[in-house]
N, C-alpha and C positions, 0 to 999 in steps of 0.2 A: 281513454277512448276519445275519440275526434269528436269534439262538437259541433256539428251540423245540422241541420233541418229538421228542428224540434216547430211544432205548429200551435198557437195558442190564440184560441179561439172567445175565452171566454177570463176578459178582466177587466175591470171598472178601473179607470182613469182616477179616484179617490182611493185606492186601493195598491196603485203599480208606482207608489212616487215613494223614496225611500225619506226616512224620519226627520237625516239634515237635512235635505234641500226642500223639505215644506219647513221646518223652522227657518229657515234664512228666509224663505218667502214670505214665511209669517211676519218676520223681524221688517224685511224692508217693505213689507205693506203697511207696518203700525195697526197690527191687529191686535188687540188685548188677548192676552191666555190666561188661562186661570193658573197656571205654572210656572217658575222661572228656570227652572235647571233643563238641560238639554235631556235628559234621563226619563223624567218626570213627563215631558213632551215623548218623548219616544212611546212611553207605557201610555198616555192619552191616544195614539193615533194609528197605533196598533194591536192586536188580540195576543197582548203580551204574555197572560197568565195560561200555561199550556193546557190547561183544563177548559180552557175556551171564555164563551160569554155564556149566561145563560138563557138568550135567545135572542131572534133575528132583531127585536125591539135594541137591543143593546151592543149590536153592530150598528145598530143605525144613530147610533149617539157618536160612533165611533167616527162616521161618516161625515157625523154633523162638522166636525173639525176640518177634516180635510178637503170636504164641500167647501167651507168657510174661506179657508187658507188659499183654495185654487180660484177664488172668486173675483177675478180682475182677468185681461184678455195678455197681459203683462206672465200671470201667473199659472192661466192655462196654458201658454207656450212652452213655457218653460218643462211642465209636468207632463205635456205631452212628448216634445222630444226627450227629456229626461227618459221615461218610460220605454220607448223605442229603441236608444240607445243601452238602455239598462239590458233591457232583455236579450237583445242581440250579444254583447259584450260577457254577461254570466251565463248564459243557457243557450245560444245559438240559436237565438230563434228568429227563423227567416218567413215566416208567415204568424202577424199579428194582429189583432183587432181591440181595438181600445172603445170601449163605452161610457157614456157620459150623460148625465143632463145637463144643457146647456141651462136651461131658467134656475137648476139649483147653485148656478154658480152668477148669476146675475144681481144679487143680491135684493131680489124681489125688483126687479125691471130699473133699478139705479142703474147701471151697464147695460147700453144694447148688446140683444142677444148675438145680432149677428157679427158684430165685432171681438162677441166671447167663442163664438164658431170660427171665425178667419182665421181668431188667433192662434185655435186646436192647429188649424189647418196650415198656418205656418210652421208649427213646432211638427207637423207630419212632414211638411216639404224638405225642411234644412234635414231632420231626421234621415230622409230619404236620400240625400247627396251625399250624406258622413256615411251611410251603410246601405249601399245600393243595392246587395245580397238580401236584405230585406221588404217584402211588400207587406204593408202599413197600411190600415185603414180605418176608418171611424165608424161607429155605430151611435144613434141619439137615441137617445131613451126617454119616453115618454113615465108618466110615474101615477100609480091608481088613486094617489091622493087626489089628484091634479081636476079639474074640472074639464070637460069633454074639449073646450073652446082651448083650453089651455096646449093640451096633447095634439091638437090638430094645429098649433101653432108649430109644435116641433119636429110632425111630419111634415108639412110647409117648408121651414126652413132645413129639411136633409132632404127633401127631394132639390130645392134651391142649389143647394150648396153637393148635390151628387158628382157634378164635372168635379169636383175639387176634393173628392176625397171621402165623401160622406157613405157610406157602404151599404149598412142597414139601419133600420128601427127598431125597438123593443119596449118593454113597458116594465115598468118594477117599481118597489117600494111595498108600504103597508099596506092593509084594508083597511080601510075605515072601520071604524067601529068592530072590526073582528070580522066582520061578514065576508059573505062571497062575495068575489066584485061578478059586475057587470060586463064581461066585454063587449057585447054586442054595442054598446059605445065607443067604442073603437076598431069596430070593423071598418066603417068607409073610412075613415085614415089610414086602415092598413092596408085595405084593395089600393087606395090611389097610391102609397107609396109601392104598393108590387108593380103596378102597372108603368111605373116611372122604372121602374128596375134597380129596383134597392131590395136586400135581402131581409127576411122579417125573420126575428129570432125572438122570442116570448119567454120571461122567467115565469114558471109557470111550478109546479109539482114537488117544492122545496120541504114543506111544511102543513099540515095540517091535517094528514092521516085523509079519511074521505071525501073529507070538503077537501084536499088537494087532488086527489085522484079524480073530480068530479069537473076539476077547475082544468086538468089537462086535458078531458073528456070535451068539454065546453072550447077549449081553445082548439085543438087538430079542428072540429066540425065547423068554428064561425070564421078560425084565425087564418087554420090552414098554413101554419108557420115553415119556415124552411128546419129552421133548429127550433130546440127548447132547450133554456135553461137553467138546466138541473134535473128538473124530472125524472129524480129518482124515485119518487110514491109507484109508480108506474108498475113498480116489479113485484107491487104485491096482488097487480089486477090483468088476468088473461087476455082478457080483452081489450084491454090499452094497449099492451105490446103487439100485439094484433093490427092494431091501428097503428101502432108505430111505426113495426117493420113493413105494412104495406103501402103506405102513405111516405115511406123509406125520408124519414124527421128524422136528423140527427140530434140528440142527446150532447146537451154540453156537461160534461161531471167535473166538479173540482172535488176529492175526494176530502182533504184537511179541510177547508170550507166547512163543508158537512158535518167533521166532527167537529170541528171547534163550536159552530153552532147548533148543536145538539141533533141537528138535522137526522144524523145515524147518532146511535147509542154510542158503539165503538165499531174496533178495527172488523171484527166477524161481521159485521151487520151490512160495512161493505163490501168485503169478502162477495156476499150475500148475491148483495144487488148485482153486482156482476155480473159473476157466474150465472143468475137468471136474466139478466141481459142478454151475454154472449147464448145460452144454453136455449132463447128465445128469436133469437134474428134480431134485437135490436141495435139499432147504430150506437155509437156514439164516439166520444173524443173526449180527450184531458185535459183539464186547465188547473187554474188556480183560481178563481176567481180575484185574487187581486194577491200578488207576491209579498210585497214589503208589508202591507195591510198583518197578512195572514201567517207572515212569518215564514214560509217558503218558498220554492222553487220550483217550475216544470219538471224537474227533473229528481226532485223531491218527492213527486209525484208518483212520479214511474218508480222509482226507487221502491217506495211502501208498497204500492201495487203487488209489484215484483215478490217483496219481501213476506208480505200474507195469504199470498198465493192467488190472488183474486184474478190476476191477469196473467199470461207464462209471456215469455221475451217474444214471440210471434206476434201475440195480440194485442200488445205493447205499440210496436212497429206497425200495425196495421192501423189500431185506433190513430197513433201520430199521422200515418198518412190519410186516411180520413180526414185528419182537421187540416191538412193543405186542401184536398178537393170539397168539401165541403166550404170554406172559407168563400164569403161575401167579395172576397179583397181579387180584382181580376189581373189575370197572369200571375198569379202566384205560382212559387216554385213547388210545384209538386216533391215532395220527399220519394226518393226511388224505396222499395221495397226493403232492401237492405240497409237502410238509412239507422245510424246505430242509435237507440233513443236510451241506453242504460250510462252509466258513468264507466 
């Protein structure tokens, strides 16, 4: 089947780079590894064991490596057209959005930030001349560890940097000490970046049963985001989808994501949430959250989908065209209706 106008909304720039070209970047940065064999790097930098990780804590080790390795404006270039070109070239995908933190890749302010931002921003430009069928854009991510001053450093530099590519904001990482965060610290961050007209997308509803359902409750009413995500807790509360579909936030889902980090039990569970999505009005769209990271593909995607019955080949095609119209990235190719999203 033609591969065309597949839409991916939702993947971490640590995540979309495949296993050699961050060991060569590793290699010619003179970064120590705690490994020598190319193999050994592979199973470090990816969620190798198909049983997953045993939580988001230990994706974030996984991170820590290829945070590490992208951390020079030399080696975000590279990762980011890497990435653009990857996806277009396996999966046809003509509408993508890469997220990033710029300060995780500065090696604590030794590299200016904004020379780690230009450099994203050149590997989206050359990107964009090798596959012109494609629009590419960036998202910064702000991170809850992060101190209030810190985050509003990096809506600053994406509203700065918006002529040139910068699309939206978002916030992600741990909590602190296990709690709830705070957002209402990063509300006026997130108003002046709408107001500048950058798209606001929130990882919000991943993890933590009530405190996560409470945590999306808290973000639609301070954040008022364009997207979420992940935000699958959602499907277990009437009233969230409620908010969801009228507030019409689309839903980013990576479904292997989910399972590999425990997120859902198994394949039924997303089944699940689906079906009480679609059975509810709520939006959303398919990603991976990070391809090479996670071990597969857009279209790997829709395939399991497909194959557990959670979505039929219609809603398939509809959720992909969603993530062309939803998409931050402007003049994107809308995928027409019929756009075949199965293999």
């Amino acid at each position: 089947m033609e591969r065309q106008g597949l839409a991916e909304l939702h993947t971490h720039l640590g995540g979309s780079v495949s296993s050699d070209t961050l060991w060569s970047l590793a290699h010619r940065q003179g970064i120590a590894l705690p490994v020598k064999d190319f193999w050994d790097f592979d199973r470090l930098v990816t969620v190798s064991d198909p049983r997953g990780v045993p939580d988001l804590d230990a994706l974030d080790a996984i991170y820590h490596w290829t945070e590490l390795i992208q951390s020079s404006p030399a080696a975000v270039e590279v990762s980011v057209h890497g990435a653009i070109g990857g996806a277009y070239r396996s999966q046809g995908i003509t509408t993508l959005e890469l997220r990033f933190n710029p300060m995780k890749r500065n090696r604590g302010g030794e590299r200016d930030l904004d020379h780690i931002i230009l450099a994203a921003i050149r590997g989206l430009d050359v990107a964009s001349l090798e596959y012109p069928h494609v629009r590419a854009g960036l998202i910064l991510m702000m991170d809850r560890t992060f101190t209030p001053h810190q985050n509003e450093i990096i809506v600053e530099k994406a509203i700065r940097w918006a002529p040139r590519g910068v699309v939206g904001i978002d916030i992600a990482g741990p909590r602190p000490g296990g709690a709830r965060y705070d957002y209402a610290q990063v509300q006026p961050m997130v108003e002046e970046a709408r107001a500048a007209g950058l798209g606001v997308t929130i990882h919000v509803g991943e993890e933590g049963a009530e405190m996560g359902r409470a945590e999306i409750g808290e973000v639609l009413e301070l954040l008022r985001p364009d997207r979420i995500g992940h935000g699958i807790l959602a499907a277990g509360d009437a009233e969230l989808m409620r908010e969801l579909r009228d507030r019409e936030v689309v839903l980013e889902i990576c479904p292997t994501s989910n399972l590999l980090t425990k997120s859902l039990p198994d394949e039924e569970a997303v089944r699940d949430v689906f079906r009480t999505f679609v059975d509810n009005g709520v939006l959303f769209t398919i990603a991976t959250d990070g391809p090479e990271m996670m071990r597969t593909h857009l279209r790997d995607e829709f395939d399991l989908l497909l194959r557990i019955g959670a979505l039929t080949q219609d809603e398939l095609t509809e959720a992909n065209t969603r993530g062309h119209e939803a998409s931050f990235v402007g003049g994107a190719h809308a995928a027409q209706p019929n756009t075949p999203v199965g293999r």
